[in-house]
C-alpha positions in Angstrom: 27.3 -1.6 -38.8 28.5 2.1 -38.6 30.1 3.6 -35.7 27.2 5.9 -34.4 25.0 2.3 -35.0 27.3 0.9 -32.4 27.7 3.9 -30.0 23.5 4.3 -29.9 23.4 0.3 -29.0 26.3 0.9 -26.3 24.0 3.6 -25.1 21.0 1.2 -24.8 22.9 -1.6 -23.1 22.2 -0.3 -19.3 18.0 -0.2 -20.6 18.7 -3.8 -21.9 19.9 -5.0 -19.0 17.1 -4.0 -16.8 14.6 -5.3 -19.1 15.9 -8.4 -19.7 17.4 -8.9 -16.0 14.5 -7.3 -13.8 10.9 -6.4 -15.8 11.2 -9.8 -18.0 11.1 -12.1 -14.9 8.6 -10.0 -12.8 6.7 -9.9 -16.2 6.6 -13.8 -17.0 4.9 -14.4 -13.4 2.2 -12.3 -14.2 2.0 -13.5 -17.4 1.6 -16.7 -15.7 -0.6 -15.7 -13.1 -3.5 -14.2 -15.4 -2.8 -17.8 -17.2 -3.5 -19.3 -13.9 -6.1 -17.4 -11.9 -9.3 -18.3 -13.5 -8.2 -21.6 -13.2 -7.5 -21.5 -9.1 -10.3 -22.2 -6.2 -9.9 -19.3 -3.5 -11.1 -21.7 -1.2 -8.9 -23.8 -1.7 -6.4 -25.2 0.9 -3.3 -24.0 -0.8 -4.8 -20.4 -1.9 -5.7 -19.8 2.3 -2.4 -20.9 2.6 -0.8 -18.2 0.7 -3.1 -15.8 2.3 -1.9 -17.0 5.7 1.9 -16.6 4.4 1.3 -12.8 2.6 -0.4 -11.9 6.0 2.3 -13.7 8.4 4.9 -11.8 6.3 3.0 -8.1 6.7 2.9 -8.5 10.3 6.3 -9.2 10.6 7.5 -6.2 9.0 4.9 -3.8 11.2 6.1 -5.9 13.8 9.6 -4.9 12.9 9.1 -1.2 12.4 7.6 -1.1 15.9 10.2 -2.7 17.5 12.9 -2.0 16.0 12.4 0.9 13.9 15.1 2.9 11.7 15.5 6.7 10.7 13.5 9.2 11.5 11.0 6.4 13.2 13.4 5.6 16.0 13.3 8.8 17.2 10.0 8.4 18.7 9.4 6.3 21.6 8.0 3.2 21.4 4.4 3.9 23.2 3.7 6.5 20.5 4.2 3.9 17.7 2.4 1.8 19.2 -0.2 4.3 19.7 0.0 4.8 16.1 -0.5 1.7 15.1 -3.8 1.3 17.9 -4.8 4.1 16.1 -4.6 3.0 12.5 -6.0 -0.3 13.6 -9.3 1.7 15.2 -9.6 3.5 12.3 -9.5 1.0 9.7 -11.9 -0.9 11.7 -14.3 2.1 12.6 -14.2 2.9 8.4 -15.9 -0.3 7.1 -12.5 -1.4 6.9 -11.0 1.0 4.3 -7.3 0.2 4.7 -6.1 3.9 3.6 -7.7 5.3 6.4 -6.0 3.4 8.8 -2.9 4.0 7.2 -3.7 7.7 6.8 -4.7 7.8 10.5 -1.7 5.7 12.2 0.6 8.2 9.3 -1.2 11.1 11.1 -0.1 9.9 14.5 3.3 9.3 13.9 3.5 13.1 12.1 1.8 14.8 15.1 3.7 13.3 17.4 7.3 13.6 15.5 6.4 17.6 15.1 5.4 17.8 18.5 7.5 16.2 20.5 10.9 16.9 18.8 
């Protein structure tokens, strides 16, 4: 090997590491899951738990930016987000349940009222 062979693979060796430490094990689950998926029963007792699980672990996190928010979110009182998220609730629900608008909307309250009320 030549010395510019070994300084271009010292160059590469930060890009190696991320692919083989982060994108190859994301990667091999959803390898595994397209192996998987036409193979699973939605219905199933298992899949509903997982559902139960994913949404358990969403609400705690809204839950947690409520309560206990950080940055530029704890500056607002806590009735306007939860106002916000009343209002991203309604709005999802009053859509045909189109998540982005309730996301858009509860977004919309939270901007209003920051800009406002600063």
């Amino acid at each position: 090997m030549t010395e510019e062979t070994v300084r271009t693979f010292a160059g590469l060796s930060p890009y190696l590491a991320i692919l083989i430490g982060a994108a190859l094990p994301t990667h091999i689950w959803r390898w595994l899951g397209v192996l998987f998926a036409g193979r699973l029963d939605d219905q199933s007792e298992l899949f509903t738990w997982v559902k139960a699980v994913a949404t358990a672990l969403v609400a705690g996190v809204i839950s947690k930016l409520i309560l206990f928010p950080t940055g530029p979110l704890a500056t607002l009182d806590l009735w306007i987000r939860i106002f916000a998220a009343a209002a991203g609730f309604g709005a999802y629900l009053a859509s045909g349940r189109r998540l982005a608008l309730g996301v858009v909307a509860a977004e919309l309250v939270l901007l209003i009222s920051w800009f406002t009320l600063r």
